[in-house]
LONU-585801 format. One record per residue (C-alpha): x, y, z. Coordinates in nm, 3 decimals. Example, Ala and Ser with C-alpha at 12.3 -4.5 7.8 and 13.67 -1.06 7.14 Angstrom:
2
[[1.230, -0.450, 0.780]]
[[1.367, -0.106, 0.714]]
# end
This chain:
298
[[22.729, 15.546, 27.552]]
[[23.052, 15.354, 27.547]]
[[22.845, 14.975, 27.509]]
[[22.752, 14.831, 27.136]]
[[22.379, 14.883, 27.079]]
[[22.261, 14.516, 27.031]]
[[22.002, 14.600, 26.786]]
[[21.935, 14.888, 26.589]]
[[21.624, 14.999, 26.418]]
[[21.266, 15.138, 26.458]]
[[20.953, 15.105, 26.666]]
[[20.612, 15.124, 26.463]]
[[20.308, 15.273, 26.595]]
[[20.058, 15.232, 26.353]]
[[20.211, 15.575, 26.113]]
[[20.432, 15.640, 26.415]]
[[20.857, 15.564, 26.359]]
[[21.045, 15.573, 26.610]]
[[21.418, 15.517, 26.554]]
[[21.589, 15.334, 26.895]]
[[21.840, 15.100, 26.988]]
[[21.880, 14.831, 27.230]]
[[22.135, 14.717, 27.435]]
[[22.100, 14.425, 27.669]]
[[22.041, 14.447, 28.048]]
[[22.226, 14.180, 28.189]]
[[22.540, 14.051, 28.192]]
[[22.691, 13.689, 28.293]]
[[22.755, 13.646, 28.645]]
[[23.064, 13.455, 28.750]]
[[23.151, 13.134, 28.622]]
[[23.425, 12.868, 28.711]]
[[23.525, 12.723, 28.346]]
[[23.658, 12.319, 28.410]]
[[23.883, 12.172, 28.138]]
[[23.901, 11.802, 28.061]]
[[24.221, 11.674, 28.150]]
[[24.424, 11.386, 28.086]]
[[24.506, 11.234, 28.402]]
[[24.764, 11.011, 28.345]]
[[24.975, 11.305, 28.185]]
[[24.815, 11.619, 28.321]]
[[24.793, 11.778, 27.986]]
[[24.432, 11.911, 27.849]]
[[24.236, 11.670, 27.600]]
[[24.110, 11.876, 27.266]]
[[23.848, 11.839, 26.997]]
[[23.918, 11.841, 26.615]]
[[23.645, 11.905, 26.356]]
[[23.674, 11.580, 26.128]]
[[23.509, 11.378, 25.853]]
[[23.441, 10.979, 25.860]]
[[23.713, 10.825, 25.599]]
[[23.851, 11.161, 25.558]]
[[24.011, 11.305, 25.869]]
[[24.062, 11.676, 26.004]]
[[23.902, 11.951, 25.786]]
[[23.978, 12.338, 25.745]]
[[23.753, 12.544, 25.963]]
[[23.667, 12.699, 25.609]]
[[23.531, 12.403, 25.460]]
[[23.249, 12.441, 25.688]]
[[22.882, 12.526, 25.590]]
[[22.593, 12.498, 25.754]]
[[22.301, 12.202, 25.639]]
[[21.980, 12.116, 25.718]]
[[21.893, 11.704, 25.688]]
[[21.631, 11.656, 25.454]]
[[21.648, 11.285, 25.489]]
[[21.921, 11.039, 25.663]]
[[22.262, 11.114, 25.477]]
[[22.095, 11.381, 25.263]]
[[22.153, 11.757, 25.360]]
[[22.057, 12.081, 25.176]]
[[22.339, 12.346, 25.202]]
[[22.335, 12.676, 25.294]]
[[22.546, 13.010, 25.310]]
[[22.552, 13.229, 25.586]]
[[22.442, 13.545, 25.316]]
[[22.208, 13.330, 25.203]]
[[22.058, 13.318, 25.542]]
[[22.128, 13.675, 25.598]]
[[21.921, 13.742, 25.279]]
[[21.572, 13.601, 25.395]]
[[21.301, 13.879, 25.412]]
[[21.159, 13.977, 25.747]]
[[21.065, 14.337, 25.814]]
[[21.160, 14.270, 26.179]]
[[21.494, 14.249, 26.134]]
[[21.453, 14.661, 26.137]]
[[21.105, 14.700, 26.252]]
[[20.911, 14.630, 26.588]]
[[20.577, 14.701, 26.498]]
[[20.341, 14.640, 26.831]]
[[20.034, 14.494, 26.721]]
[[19.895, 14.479, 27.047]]
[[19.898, 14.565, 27.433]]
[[19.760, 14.373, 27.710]]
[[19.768, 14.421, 28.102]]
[[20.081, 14.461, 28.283]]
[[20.004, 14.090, 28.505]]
[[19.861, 13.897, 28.193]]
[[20.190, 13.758, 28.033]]
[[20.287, 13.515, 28.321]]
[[20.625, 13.491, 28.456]]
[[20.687, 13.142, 28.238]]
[[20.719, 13.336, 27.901]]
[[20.978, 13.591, 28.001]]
[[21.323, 13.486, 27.868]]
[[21.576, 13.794, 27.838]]
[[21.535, 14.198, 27.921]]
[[21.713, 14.463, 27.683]]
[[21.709, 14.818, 27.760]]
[[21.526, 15.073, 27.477]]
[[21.637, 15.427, 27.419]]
[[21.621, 15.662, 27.138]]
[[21.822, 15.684, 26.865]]
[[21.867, 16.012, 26.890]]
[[21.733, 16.352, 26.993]]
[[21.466, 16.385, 26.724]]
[[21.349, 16.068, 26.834]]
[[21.353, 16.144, 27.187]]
[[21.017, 16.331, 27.190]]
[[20.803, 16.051, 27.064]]
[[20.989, 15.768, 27.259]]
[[20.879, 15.976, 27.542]]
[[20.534, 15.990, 27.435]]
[[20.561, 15.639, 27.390]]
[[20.670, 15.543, 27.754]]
[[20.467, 15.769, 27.904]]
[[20.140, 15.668, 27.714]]
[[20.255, 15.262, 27.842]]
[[20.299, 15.375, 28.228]]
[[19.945, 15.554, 28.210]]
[[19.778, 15.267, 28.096]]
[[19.937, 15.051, 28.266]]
[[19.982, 14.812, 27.908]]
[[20.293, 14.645, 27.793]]
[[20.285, 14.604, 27.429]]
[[20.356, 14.328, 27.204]]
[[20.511, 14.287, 26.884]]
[[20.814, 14.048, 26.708]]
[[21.158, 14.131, 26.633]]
[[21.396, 13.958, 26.450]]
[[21.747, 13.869, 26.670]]
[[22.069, 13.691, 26.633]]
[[21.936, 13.467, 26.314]]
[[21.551, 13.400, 26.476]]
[[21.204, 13.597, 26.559]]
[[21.130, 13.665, 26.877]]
[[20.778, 13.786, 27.084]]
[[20.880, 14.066, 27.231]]
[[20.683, 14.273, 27.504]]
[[20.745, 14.678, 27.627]]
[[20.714, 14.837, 27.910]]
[[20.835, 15.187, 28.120]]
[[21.141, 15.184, 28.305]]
[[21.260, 15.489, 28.460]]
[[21.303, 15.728, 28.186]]
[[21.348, 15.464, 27.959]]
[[21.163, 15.132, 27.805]]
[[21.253, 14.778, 27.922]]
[[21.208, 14.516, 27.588]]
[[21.193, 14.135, 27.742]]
[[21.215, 13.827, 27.486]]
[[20.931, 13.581, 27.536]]
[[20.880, 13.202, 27.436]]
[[20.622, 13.074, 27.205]]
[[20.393, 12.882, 27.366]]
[[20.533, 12.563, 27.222]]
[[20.823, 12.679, 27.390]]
[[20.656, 12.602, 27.766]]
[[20.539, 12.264, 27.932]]
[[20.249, 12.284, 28.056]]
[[20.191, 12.325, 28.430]]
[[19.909, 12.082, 28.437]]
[[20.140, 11.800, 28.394]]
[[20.314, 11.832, 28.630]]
[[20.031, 11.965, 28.939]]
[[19.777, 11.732, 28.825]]
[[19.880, 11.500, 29.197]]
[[19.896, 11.766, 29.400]]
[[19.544, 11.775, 29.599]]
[[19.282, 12.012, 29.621]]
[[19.271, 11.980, 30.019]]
[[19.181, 12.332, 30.196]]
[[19.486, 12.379, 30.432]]
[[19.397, 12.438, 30.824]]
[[19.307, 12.781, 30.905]]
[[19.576, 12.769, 31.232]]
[[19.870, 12.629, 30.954]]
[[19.781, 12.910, 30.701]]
[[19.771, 13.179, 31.002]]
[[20.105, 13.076, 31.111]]
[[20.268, 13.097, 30.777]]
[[20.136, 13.387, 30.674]]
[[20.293, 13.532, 31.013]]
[[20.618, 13.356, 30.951]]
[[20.593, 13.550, 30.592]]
[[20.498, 13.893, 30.733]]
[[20.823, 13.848, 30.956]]
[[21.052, 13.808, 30.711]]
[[20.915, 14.045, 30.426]]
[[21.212, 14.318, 30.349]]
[[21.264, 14.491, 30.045]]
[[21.437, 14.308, 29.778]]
[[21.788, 14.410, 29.776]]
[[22.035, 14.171, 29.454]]
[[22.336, 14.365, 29.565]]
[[22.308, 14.159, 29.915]]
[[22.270, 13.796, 29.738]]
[[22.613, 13.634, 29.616]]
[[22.678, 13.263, 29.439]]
[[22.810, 13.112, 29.758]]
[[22.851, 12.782, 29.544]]
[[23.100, 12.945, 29.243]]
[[23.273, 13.090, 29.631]]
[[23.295, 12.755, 29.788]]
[[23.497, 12.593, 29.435]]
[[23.696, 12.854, 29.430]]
[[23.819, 12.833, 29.805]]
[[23.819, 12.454, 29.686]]
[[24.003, 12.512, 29.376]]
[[24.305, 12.737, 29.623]]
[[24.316, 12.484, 29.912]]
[[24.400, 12.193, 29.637]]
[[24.658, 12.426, 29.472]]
[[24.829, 12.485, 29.835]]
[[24.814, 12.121, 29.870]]
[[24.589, 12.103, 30.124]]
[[24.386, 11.812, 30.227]]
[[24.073, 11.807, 30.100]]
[[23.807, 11.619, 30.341]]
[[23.476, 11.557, 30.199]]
[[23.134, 11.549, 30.416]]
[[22.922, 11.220, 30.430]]
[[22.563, 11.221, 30.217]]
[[22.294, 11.393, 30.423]]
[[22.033, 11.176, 30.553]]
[[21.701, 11.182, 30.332]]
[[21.493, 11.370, 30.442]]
[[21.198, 11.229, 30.590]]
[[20.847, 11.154, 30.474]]
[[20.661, 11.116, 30.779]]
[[20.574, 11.443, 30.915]]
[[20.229, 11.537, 31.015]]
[[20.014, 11.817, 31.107]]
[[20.134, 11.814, 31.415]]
[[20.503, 11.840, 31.350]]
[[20.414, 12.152, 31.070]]
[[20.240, 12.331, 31.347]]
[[20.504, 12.308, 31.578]]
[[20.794, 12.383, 31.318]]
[[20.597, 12.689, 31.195]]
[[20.564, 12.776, 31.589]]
[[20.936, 12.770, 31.640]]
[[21.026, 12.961, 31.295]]
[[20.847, 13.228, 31.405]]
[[20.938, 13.234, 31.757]]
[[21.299, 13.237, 31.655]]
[[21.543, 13.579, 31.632]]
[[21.534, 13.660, 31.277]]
[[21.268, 13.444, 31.128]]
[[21.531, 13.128, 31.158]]
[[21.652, 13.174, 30.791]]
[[22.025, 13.151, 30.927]]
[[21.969, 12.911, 31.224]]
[[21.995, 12.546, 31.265]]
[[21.633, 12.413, 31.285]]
[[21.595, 12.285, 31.604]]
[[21.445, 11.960, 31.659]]
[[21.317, 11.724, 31.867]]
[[21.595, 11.525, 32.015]]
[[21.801, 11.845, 32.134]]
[[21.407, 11.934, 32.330]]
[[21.402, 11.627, 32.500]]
[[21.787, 11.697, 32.630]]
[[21.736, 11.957, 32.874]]
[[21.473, 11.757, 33.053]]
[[21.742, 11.452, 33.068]]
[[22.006, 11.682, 33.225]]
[[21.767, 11.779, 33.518]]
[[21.740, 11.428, 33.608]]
[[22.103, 11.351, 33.565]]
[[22.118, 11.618, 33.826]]
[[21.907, 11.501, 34.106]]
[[22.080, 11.128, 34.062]]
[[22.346, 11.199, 34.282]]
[[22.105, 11.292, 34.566]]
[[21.896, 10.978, 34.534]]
[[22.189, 10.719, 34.509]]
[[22.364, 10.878, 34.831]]
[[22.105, 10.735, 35.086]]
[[22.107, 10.380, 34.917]]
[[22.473, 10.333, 34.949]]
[[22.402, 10.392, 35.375]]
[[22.164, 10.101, 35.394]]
[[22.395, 9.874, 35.230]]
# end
């Protein structure tokens, strides 16, 4: 396997070992990187390290402190770090397993792929993953990463085991906070028949591959137009949108979603200014015939 393990160690069942490593399962996606420049002279503005009264400093000056008190810092090494205790920083013991749909969606942070160390630990790891997809349990334990302790959860994937990082609770705002407003109204049975239509349309498998940043592709057609020296013409604010909509106007934008090719998800909504048009143009059309016979009496 030609990528660095991220982690290398053991998982701990009870008197079970089970020597693994773990490489992560994502990757960045593209990024534009901006530099500040300084416009007047074009050239790029940079960032030294310095002390007050003292100036720049030597990158190896540099330790790390934690403030005890205003002005007053306790010092550390980095092997001095390195040298705290914590059996997770080779272990994962799981302590526990819970139900695949307990651990809600808010607490998952980062995935890493699990696989054996080697063949001897193949069989168990098996045992292991296939003991997990039975059940239908994810199991929890801690592991120690990149200088802090992490909740960890496992579960099967494909002939292997998926580890995802979660956040301590203190880690998570609470949802009631912010829903607290939001009323407990039952929605019209017509609405909620409609939308769950207009839902049943568009259901498709989930497919990444077909999803793209179209914003990092729009600055970088913007970033080649300005080095060709093109002219650059930027669009007005959009309108905000408005507040006023009833039941009315839901039922018949839900209507036309769903009568539309495709669900609508690429269209221009339609609205009601360009419905009344038509309507206008038949008149316009008849005008002709009505004026004709005024202009003989005169």
């Amino acid at each position: 396997m030609a990528a660095r393990a991220y982690w290398k160690g053991q998982i701990r069942l009870a008197l079970v070992s089970i020597p693994v490593e773990i490489f992560s399962a994502t990757k960045s996606g593209a990024t534009i990187a901006f530099n500040q420049i300084h416009e007047p002279t074009g050239k790029r503005i940079k960032y030294e390290k310095v002390v007050p009264g003292v100036g720049p400093v030597d990158p190896d000056e540099i330790v790390k402190g934690y403030q005890v008190e205003k002005g007053n810092y306790v010092l550390l090494e980095d092997e001095e770090l390195e040298a705290v205790k914590l059996e997770s920083k080779k272990t994962l013991e799981l302590t526990q397993f819970v139900d695949h749909d307990e651990i809600d969606v808010l607490y998952y942070e980062k995935p890493y792929y699990v696989v054996p160390a080697d063949d001897l630990a193949e069989e168990a790891f098996i045992v292991l993953r296939e003991a997990l997809r039975r059940t239908k349990k994810v199991a929890i334990g801690q592991l120690a990463l990149r200088g802090r302790e992490y909740i960890v959860s496992l579960k099967p994937c494909g002939r292997g085991i998926v580890l995802e990082t979660l956040r301590y609770a203190d880690e998570v705002n609470k949802a009631q906070g912010y829903f607290r407003d939001i009323g407990d109204a039952k929605p019209d049975e017509e609405l909620l028949d409609l939308a769950e239509t207009l839902i049943e349309k568009k259901t498709a498998p989930f497919k990444p591959e077909e999803f793209h940043d179209r914003y990092i592709d729009a600055v970088r057609d913007l970033i080649e137009k300005k080095r060709k020296g093109k002219t650059i013409h930027t669009e007005e604010e959009e309108a905000p949108v408005s507040r006023g909509s009833n039941v009315v106007d839901l039922m018949a934008a839900l209507k036309r979603s769903i009568d539309r090719p495709g669900g609508g998800a690429k269209e221009a909504p339609a609205n009601k200014p360009a419905a009344k048009k038509a309507p206008a143009k038949k008149a316009a059309s008849k005008a002709p015939a009505k004026a004709a016979p005024a202009r003989k009496r005169a």
